[in-house]
PDB file of N, CA, C and O in Angstrom:
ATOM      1  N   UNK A   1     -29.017  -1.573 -55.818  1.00  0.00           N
ATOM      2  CA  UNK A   1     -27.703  -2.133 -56.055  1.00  0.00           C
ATOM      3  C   UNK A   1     -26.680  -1.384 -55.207  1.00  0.00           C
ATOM      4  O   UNK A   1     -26.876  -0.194 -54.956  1.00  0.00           O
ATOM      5  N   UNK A   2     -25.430  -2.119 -54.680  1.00  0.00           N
ATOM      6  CA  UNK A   2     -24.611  -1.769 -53.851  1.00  0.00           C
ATOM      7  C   UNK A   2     -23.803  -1.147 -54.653  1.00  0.00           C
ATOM      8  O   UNK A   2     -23.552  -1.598 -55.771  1.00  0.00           O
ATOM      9  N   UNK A   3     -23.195   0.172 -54.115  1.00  0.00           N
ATOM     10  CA  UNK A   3     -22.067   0.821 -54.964  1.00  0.00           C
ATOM     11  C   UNK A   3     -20.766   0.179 -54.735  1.00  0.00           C
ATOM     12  O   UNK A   3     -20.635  -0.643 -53.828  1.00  0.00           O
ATOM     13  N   UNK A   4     -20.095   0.408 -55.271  1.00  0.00           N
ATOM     14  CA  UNK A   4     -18.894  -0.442 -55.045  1.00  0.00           C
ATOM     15  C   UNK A   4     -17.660   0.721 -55.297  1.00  0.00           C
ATOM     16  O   UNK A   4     -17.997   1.516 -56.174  1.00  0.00           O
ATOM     17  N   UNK A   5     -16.394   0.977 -54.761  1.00  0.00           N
ATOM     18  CA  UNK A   5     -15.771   2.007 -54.336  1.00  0.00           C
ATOM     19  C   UNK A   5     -14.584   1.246 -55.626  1.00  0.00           C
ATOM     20  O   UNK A   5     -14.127   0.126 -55.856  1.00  0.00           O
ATOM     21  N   UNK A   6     -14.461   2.808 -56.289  1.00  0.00           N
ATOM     22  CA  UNK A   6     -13.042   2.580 -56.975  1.00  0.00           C
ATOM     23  C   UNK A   6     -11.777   1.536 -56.584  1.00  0.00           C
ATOM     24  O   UNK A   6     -11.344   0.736 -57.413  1.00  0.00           O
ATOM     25  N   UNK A   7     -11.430   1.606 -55.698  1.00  0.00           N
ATOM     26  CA  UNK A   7     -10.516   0.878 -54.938  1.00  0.00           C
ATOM     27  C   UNK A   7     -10.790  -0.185 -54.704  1.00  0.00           C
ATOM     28  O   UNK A   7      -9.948  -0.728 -53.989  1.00  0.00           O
ATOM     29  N   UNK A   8     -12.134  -1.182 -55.144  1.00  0.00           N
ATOM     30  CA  UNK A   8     -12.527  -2.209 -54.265  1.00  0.00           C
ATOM     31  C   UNK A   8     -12.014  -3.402 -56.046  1.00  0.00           C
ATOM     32  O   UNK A   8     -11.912  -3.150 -57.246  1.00  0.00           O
ATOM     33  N   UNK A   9     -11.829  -4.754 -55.096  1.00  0.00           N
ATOM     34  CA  UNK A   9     -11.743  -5.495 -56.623  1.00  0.00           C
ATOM     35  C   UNK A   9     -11.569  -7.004 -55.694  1.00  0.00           C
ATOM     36  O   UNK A   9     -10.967  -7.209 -54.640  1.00  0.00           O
ATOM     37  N   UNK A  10     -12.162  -7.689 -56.349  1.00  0.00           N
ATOM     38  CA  UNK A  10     -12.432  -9.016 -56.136  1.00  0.00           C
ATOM     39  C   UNK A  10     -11.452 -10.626 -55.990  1.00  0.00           C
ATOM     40  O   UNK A  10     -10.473 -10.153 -56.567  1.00  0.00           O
ATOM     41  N   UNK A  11     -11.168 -11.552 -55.788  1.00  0.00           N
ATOM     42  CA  UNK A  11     -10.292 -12.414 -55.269  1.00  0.00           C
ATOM     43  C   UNK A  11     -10.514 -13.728 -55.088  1.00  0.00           C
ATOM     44  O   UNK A  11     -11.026 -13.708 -53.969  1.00  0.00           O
ATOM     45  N   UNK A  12     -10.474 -15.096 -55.487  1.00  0.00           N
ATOM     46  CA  UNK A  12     -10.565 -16.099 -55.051  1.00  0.00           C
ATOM     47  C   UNK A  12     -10.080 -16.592 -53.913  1.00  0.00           C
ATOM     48  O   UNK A  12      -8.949 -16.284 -53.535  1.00  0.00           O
ATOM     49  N   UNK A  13     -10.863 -17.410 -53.231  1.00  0.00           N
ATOM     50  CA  UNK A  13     -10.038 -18.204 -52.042  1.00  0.00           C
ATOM     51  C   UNK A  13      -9.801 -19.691 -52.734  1.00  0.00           C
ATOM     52  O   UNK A  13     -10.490 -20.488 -53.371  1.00  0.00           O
ATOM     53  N   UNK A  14      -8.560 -19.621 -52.294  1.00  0.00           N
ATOM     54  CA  UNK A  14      -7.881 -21.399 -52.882  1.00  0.00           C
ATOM     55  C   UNK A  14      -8.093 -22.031 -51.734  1.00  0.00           C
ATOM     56  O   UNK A  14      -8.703 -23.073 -51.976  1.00  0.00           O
ATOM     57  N   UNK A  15      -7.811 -21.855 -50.214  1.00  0.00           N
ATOM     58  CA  UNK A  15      -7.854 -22.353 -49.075  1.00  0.00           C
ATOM     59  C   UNK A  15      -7.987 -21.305 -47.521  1.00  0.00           C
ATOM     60  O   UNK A  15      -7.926 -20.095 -47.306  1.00  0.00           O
ATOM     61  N   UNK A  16      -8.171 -22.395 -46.764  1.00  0.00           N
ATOM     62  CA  UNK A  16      -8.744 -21.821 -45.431  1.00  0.00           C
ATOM     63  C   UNK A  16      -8.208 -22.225 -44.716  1.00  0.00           C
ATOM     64  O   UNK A  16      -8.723 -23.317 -44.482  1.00  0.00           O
ATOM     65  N   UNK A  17      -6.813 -21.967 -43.671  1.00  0.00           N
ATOM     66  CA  UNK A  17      -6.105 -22.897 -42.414  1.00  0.00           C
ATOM     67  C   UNK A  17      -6.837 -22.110 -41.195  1.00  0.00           C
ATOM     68  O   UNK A  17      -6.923 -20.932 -40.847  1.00  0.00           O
ATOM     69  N   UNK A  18      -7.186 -23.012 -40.855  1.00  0.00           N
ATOM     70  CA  UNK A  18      -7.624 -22.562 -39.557  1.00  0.00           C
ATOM     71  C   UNK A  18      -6.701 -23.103 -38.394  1.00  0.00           C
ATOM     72  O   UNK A  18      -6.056 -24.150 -38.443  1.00  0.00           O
ATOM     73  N   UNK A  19      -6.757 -21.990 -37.077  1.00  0.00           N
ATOM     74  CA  UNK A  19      -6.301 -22.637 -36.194  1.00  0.00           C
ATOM     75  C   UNK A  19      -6.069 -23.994 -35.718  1.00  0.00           C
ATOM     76  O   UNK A  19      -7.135 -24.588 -35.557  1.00  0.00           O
ATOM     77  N   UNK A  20      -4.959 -24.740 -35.417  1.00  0.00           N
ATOM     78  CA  UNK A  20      -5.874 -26.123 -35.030  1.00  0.00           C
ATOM     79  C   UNK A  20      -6.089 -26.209 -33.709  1.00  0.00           C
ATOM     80  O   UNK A  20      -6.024 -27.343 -33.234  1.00  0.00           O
ATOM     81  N   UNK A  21      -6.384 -25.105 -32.817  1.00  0.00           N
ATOM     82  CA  UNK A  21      -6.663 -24.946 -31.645  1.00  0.00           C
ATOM     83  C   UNK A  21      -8.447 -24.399 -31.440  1.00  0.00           C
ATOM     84  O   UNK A  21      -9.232 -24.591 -30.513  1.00  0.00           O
ATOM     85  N   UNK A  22      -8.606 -23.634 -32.803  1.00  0.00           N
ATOM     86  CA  UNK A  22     -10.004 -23.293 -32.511  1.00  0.00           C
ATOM     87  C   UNK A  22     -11.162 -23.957 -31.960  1.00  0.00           C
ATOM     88  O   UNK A  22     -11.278 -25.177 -31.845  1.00  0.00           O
ATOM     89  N   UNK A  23     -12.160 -22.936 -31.568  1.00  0.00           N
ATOM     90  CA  UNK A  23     -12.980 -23.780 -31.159  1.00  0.00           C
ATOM     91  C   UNK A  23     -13.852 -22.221 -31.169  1.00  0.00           C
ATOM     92  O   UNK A  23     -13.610 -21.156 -30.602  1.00  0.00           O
ATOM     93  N   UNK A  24     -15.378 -22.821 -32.441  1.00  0.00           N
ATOM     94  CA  UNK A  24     -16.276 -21.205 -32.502  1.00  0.00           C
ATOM     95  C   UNK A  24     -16.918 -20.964 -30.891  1.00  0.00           C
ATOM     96  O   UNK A  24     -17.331 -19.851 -30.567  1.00  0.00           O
ATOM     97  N   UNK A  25     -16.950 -22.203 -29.882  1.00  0.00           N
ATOM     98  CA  UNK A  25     -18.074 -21.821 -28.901  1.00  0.00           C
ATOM     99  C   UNK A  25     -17.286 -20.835 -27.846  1.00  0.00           C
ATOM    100  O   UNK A  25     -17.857 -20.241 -26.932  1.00  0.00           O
ATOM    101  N   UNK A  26     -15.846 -20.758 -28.132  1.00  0.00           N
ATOM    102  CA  UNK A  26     -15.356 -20.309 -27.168  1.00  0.00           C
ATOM    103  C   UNK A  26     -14.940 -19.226 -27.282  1.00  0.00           C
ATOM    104  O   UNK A  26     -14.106 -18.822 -26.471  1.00  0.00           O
ATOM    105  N   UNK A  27     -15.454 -18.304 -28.472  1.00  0.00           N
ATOM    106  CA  UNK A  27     -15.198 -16.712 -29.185  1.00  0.00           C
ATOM    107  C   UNK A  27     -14.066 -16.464 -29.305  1.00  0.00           C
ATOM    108  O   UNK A  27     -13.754 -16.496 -30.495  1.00  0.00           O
ATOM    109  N   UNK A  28     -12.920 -16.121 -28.392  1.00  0.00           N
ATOM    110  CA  UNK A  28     -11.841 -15.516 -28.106  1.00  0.00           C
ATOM    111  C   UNK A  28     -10.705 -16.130 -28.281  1.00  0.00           C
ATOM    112  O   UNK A  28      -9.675 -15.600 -28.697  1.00  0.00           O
ATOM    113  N   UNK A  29     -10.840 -17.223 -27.982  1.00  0.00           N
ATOM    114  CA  UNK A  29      -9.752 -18.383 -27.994  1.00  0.00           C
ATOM    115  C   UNK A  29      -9.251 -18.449 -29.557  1.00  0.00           C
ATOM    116  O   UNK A  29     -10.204 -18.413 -30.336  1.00  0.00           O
ATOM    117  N   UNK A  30      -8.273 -18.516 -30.034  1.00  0.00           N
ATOM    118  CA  UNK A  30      -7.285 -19.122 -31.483  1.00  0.00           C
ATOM    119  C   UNK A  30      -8.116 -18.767 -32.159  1.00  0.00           C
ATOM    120  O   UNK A  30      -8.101 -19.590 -33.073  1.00  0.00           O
ATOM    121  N   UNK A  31      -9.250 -17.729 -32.453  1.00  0.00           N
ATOM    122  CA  UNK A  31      -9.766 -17.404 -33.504  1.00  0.00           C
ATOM    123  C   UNK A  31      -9.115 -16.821 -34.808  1.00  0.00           C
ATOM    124  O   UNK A  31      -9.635 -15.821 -35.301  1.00  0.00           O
ATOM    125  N   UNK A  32      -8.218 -17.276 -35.288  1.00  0.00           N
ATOM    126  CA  UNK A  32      -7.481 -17.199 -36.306  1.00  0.00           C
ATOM    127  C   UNK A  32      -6.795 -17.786 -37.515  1.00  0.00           C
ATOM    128  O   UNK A  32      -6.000 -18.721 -37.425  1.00  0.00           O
ATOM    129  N   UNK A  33      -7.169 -17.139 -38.779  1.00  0.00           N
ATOM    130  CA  UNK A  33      -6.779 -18.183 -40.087  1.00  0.00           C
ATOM    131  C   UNK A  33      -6.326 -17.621 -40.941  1.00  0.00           C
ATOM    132  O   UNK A  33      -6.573 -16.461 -41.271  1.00  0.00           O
ATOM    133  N   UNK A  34      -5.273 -18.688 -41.636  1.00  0.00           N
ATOM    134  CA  UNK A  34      -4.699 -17.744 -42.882  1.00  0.00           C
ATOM    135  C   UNK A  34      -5.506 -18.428 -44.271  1.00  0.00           C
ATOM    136  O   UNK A  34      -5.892 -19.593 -44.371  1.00  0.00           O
ATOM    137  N   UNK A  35      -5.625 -17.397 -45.236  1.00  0.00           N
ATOM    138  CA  UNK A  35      -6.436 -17.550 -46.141  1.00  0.00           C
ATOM    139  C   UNK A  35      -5.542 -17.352 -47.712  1.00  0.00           C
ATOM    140  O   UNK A  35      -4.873 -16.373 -48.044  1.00  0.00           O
ATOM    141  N   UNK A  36      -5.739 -18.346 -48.334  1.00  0.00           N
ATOM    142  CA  UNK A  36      -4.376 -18.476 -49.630  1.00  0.00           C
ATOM    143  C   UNK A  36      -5.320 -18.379 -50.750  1.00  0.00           C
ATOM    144  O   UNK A  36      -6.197 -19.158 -51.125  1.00  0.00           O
ATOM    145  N   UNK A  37      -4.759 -16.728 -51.394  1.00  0.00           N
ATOM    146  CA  UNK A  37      -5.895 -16.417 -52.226  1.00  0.00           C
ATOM    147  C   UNK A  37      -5.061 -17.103 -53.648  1.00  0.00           C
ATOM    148  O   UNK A  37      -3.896 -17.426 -53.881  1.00  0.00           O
ATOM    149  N   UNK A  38      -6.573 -17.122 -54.551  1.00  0.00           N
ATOM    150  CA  UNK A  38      -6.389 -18.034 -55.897  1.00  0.00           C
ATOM    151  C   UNK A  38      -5.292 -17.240 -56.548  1.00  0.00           C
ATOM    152  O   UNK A  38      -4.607 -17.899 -57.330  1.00  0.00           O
ATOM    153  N   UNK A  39      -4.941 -15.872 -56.393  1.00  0.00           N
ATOM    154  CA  UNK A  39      -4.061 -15.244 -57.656  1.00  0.00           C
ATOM    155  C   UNK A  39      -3.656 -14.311 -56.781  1.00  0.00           C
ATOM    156  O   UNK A  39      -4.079 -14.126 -55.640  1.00  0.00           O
ATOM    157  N   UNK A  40      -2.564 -13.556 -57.538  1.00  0.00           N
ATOM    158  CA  UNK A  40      -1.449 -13.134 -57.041  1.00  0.00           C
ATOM    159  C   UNK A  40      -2.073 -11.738 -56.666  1.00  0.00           C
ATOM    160  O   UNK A  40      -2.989 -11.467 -57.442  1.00  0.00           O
ATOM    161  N   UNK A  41      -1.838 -10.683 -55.625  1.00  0.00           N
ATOM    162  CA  UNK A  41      -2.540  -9.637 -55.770  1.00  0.00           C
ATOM    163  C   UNK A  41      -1.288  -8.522 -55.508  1.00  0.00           C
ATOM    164  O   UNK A  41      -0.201  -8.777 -54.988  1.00  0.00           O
ATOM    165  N   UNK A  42      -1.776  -7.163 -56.039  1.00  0.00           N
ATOM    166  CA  UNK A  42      -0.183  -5.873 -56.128  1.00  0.00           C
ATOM    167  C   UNK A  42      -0.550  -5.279 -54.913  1.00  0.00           C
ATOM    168  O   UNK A  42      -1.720  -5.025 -54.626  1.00  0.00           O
ATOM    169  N   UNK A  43       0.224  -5.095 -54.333  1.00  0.00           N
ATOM    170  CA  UNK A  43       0.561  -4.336 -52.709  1.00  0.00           C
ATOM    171  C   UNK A  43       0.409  -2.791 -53.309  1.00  0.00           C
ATOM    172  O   UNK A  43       1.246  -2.267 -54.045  1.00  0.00           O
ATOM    173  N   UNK A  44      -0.896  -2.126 -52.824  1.00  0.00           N
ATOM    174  CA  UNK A  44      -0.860  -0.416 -53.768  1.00  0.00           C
ATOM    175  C   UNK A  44      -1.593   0.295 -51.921  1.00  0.00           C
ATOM    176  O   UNK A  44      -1.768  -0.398 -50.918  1.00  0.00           O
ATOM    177  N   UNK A  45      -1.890   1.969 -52.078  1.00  0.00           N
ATOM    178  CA  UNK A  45      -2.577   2.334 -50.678  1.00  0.00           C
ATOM    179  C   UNK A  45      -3.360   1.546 -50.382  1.00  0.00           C
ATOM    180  O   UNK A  45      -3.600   1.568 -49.175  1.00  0.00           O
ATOM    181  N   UNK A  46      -3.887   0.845 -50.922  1.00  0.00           N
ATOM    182  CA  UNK A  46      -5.285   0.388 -50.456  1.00  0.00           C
ATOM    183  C   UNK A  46      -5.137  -1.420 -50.034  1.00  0.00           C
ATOM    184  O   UNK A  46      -5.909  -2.097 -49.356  1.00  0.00           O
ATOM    185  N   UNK A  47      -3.992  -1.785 -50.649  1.00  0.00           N
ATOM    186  CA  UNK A  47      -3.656  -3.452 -50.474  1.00  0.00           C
ATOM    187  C   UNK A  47      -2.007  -3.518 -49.863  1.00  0.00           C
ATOM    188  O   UNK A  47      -1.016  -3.326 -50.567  1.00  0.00           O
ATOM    189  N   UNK A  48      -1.985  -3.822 -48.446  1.00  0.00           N
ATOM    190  CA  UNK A  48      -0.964  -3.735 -48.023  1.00  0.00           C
ATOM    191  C   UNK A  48      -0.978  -5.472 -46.643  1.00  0.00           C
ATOM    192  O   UNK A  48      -1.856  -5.897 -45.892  1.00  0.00           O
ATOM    193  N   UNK A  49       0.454  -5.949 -46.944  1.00  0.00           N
ATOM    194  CA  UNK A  49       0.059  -6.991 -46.130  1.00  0.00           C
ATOM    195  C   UNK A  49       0.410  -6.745 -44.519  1.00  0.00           C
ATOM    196  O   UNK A  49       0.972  -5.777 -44.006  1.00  0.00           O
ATOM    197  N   UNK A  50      -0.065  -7.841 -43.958  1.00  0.00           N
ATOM    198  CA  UNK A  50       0.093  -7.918 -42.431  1.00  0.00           C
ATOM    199  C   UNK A  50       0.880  -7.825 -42.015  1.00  0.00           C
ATOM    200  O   UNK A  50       1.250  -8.992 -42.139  1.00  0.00           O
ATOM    201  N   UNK A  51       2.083  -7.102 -41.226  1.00  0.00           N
ATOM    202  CA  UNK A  51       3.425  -7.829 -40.822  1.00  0.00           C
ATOM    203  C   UNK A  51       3.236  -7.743 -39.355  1.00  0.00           C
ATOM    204  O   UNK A  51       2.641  -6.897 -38.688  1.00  0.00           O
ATOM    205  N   UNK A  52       3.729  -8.562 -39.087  1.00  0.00           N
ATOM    206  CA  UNK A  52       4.080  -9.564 -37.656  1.00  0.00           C
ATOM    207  C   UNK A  52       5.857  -9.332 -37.406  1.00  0.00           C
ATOM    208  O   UNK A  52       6.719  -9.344 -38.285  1.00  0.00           O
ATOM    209  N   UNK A  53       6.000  -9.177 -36.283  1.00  0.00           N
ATOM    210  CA  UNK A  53       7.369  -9.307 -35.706  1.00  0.00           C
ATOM    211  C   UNK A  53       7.011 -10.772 -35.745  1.00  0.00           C
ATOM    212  O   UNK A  53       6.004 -11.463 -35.592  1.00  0.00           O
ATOM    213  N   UNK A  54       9.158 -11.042 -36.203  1.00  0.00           N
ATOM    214  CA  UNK A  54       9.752 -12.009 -35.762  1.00  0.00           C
ATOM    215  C   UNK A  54       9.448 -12.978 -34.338  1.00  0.00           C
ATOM    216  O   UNK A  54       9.374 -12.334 -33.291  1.00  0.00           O
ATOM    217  N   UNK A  55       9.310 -14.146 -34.267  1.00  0.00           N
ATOM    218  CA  UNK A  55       9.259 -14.239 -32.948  1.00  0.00           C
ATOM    219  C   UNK A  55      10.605 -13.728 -32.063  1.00  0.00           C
ATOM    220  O   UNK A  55      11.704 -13.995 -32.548  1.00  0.00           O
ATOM    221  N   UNK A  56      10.542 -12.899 -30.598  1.00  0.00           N
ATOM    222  CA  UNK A  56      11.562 -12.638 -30.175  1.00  0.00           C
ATOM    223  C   UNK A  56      12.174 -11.396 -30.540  1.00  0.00           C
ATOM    224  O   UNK A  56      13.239 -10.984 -30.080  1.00  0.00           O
ATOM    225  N   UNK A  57      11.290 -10.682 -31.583  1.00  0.00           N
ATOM    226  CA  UNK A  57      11.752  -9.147 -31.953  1.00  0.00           C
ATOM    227  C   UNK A  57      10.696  -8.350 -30.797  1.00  0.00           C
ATOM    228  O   UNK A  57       9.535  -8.421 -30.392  1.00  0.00           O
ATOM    229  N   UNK A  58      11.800  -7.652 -30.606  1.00  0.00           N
ATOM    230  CA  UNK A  58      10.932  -6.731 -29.670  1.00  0.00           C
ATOM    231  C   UNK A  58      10.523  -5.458 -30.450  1.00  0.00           C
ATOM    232  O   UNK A  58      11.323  -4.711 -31.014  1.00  0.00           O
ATOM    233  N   UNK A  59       9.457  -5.334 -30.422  1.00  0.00           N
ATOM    234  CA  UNK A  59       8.783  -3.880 -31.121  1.00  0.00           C
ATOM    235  C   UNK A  59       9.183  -2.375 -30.044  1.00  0.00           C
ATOM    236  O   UNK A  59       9.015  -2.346 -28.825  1.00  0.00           O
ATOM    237  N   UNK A  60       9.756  -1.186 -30.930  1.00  0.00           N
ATOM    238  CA  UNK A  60      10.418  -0.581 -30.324  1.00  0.00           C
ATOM    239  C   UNK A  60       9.335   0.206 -28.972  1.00  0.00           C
ATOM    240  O   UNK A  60       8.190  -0.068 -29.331  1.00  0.00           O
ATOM    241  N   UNK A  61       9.241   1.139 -27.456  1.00  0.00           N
ATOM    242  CA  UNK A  61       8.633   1.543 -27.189  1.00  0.00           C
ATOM    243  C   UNK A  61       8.093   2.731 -28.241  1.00  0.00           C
ATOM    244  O   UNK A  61       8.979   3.355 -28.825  1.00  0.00           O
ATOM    245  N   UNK A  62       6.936   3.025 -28.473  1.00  0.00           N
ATOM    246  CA  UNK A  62       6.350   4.381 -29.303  1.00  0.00           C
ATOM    247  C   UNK A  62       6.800   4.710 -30.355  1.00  0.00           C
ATOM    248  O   UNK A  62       7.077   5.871 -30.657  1.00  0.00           O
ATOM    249  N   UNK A  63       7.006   3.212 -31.436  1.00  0.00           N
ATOM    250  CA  UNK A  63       6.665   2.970 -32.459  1.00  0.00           C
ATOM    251  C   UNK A  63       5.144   2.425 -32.737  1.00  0.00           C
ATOM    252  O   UNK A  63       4.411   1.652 -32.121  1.00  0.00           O
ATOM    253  N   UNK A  64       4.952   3.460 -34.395  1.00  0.00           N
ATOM    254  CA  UNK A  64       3.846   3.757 -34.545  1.00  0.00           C
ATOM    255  C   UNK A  64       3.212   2.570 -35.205  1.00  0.00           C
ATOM    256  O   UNK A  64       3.838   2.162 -36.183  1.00  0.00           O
ATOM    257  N   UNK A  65       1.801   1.736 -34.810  1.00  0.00           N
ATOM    258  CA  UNK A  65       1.318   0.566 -35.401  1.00  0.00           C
ATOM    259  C   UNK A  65       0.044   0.463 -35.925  1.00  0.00           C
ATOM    260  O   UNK A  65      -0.602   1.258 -35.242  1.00  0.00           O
ATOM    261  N   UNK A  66      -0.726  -0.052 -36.750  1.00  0.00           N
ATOM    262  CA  UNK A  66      -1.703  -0.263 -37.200  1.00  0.00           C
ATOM    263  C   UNK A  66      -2.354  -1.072 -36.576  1.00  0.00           C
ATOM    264  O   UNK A  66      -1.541  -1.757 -35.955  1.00  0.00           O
ATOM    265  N   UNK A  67      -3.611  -1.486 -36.321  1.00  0.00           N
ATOM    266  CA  UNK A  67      -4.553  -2.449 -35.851  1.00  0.00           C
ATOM    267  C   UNK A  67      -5.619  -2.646 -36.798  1.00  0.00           C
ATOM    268  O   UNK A  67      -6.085  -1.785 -37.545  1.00  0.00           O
ATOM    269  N   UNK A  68      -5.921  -3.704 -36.716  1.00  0.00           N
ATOM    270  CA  UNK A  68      -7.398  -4.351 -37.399  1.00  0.00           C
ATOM    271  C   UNK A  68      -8.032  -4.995 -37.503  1.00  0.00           C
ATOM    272  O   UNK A  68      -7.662  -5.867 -38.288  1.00  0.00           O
ATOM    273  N   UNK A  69      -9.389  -5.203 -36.931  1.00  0.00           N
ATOM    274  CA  UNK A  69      -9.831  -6.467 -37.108  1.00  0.00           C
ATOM    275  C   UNK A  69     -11.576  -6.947 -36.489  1.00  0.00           C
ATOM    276  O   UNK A  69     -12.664  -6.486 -36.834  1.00  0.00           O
ATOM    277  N   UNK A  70     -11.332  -7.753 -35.738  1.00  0.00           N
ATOM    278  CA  UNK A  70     -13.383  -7.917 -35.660  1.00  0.00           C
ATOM    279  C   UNK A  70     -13.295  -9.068 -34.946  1.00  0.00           C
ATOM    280  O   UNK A  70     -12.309  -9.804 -34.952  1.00  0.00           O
ATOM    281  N   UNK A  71     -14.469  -9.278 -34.225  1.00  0.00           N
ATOM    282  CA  UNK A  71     -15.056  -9.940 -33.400  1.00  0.00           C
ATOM    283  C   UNK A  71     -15.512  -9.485 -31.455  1.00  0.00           C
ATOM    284  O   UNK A  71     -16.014  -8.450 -31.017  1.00  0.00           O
ATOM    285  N   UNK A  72     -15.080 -10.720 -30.730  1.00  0.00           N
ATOM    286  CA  UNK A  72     -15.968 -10.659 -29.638  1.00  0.00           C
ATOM    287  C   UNK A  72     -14.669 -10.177 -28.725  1.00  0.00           C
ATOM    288  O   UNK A  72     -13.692 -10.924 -28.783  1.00  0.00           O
ATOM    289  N   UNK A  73     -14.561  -8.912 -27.826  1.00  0.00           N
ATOM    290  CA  UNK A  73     -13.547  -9.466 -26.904  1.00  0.00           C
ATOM    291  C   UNK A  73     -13.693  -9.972 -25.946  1.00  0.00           C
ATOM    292  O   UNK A  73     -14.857 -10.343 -25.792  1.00  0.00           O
ATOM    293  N   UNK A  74     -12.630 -10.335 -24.649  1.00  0.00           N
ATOM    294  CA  UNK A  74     -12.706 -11.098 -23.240  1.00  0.00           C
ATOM    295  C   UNK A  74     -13.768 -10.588 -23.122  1.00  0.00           C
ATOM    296  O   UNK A  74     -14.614 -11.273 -23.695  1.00  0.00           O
ATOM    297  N   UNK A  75     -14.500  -9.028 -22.302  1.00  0.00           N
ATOM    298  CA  UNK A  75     -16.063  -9.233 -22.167  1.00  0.00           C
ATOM    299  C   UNK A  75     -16.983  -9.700 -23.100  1.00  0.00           C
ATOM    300  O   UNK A  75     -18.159  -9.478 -22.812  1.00  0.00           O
ATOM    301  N   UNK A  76     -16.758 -10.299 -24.159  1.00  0.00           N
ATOM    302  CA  UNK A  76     -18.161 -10.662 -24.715  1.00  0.00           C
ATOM    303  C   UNK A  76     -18.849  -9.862 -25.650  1.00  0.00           C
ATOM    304  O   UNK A  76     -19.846 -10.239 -26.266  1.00  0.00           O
ATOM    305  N   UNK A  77     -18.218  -8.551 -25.772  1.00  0.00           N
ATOM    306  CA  UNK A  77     -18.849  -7.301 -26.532  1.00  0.00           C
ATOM    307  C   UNK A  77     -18.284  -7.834 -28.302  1.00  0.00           C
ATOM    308  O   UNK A  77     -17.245  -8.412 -28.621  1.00  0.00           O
ATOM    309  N   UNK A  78     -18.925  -7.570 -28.785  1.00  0.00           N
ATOM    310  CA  UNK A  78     -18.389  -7.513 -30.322  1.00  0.00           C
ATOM    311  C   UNK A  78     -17.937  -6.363 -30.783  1.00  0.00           C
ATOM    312  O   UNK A  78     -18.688  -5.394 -30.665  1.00  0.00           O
ATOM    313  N   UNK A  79     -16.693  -6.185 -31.379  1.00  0.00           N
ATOM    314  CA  UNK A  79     -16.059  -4.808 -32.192  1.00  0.00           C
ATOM    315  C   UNK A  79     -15.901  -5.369 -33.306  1.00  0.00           C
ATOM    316  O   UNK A  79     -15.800  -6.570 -33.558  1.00  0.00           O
ATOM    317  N   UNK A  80     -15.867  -4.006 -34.347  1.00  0.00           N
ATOM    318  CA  UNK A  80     -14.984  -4.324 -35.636  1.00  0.00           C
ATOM    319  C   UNK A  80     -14.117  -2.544 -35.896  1.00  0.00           C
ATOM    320  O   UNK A  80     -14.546  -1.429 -36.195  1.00  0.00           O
ATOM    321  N   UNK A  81     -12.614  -3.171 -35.553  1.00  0.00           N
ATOM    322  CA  UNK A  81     -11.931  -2.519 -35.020  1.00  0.00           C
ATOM    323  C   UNK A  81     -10.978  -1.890 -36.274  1.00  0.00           C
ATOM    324  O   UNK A  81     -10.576  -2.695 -37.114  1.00  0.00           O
ATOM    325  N   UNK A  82     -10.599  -0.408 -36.413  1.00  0.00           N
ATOM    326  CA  UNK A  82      -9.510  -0.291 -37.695  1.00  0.00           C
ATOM    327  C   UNK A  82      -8.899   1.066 -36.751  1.00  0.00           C
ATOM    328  O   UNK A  82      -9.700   1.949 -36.446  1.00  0.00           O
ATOM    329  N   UNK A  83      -7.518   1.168 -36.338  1.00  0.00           N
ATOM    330  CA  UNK A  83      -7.311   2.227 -35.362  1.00  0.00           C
ATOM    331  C   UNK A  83      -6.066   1.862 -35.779  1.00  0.00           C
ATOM    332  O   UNK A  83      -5.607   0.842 -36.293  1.00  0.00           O
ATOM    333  N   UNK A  84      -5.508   3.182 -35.362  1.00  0.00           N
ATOM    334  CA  UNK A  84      -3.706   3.499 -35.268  1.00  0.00           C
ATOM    335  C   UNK A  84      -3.280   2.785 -33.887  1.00  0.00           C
ATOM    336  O   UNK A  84      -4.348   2.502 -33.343  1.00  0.00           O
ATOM    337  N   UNK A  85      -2.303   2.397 -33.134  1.00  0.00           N
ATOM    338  CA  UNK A  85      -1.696   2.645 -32.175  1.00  0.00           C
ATOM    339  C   UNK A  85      -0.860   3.298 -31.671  1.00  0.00           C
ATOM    340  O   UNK A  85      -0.577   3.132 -30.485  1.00  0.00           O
TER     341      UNK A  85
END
């Protein structure tokens, strides 16, 4: 049996938007979706949401950013990526 970490806790999916540009054969391209979970969840260390600049906000030079995420890049290599910037 898999251990499961204090911090970890479970979630419905109500829905799935997917790009409407995607396309799986083409890896890289609009691989992206927002996902509308069944119930409400509390923002704590461990649950924090995405933020995105405004369109047209410029992010300052050497301000500090989070990254995250997974899949194939332009070469073709697969990562699954969690790093500071």
């Amino acid at each position: 049996m898999e251990e499961v970490p204090l911090n970890a806790f479970g979630v419905g999916v109500e829905s799935i938007i997917q790009h409407p540009e995607y396309n799986a054969g083409a890896k890289t391209r609009n691989d992206i979706a927002i996902i509308r979970l069944q119930d409400t969840i509390e923002w704590n260390a461990f649950v924090q949401p995405a933020c995105l600049p405004s369109p047209g906000e410029l992010v300052p030079v050497g301000e500090k950013a989070s990254l995250a995420g997974w899949g194939f890049t332009t070469t073709g290599k697969w990562v699954s990526l969690n790093s500071r910037l």
